[in-house]
C-alpha positions as CSV (number, residue, x, y, z in Angstrom):
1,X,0.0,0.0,0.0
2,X,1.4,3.4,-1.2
3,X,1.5,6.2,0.7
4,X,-1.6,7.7,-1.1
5,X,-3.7,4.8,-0.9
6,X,-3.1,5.0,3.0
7,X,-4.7,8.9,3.2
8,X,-7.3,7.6,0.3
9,X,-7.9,4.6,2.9
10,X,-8.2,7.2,6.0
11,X,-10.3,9.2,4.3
12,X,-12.8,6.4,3.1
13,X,-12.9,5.5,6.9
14,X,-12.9,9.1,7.9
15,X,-9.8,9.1,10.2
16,X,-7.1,10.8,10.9
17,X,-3.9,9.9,10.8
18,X,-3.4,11.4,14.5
19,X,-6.5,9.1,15.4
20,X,-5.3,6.2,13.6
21,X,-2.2,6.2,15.4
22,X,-4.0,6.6,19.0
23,X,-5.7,3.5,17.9
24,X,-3.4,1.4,16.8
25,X,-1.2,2.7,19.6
26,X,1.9,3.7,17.5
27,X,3.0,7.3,17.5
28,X,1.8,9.9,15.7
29,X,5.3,11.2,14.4
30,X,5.7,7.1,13.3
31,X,2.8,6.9,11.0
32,X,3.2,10.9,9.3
33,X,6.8,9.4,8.3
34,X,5.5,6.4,6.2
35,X,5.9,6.9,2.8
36,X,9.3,9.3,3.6
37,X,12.6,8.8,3.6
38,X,11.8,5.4,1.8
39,X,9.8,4.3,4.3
40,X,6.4,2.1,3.4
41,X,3.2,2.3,5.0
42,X,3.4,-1.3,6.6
43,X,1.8,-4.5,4.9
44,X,-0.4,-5.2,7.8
45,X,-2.5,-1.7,7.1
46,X,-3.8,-2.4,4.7
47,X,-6.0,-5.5,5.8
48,X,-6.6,-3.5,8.8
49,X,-8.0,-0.6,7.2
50,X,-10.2,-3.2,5.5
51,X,-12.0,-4.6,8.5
52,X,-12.0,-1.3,10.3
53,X,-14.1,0.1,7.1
54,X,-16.5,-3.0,6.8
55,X,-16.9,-3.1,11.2
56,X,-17.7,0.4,10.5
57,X,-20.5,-0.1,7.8
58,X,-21.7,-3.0,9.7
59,X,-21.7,-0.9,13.0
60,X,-23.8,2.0,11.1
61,X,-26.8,-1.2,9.7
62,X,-26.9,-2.5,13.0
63,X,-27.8,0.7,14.6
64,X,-29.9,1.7,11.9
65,X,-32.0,-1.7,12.5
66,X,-32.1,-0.9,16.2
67,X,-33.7,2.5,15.7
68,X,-36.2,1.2,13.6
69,X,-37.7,-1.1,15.9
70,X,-37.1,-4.1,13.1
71,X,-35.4,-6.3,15.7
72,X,-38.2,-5.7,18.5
């Protein structure tokens, strides 16, 4: 995963990168230098970015269904 794809990612899930960091718990100052100095964003983001978009989606139906009584 490039660099851009990462911010493309965090923007899709509407993060920061200071939040992403607080809850991955890496620094802050760690994750702004990926994709400098020849660093790469790790391999592991990206699958994580994955599931923390689709637990998102899933969190958003799931309350939807709750306010609209479909599960009473």
């Amino acid at each position: 995963m490039s660099n851009d794809e990462f911010d493309a990612r965090l923007k899709e899930a509407k993060l920061t990168k200071k939040e992403f960091a607080r809850i991955v718990e890496m620094s802050y100052g760690g994750v702004v230098n990926w994709g400098r100095e020849q660093q790469t964003v790790p391999s592991w983001v990206e699958s994580w970015m994955k599931l923390y978009i689709e637990n998102r989606k899933f969190e958003s139906l799931k309350q939807s269904i709750k306010e609209s009584g479909a599960c009473s």
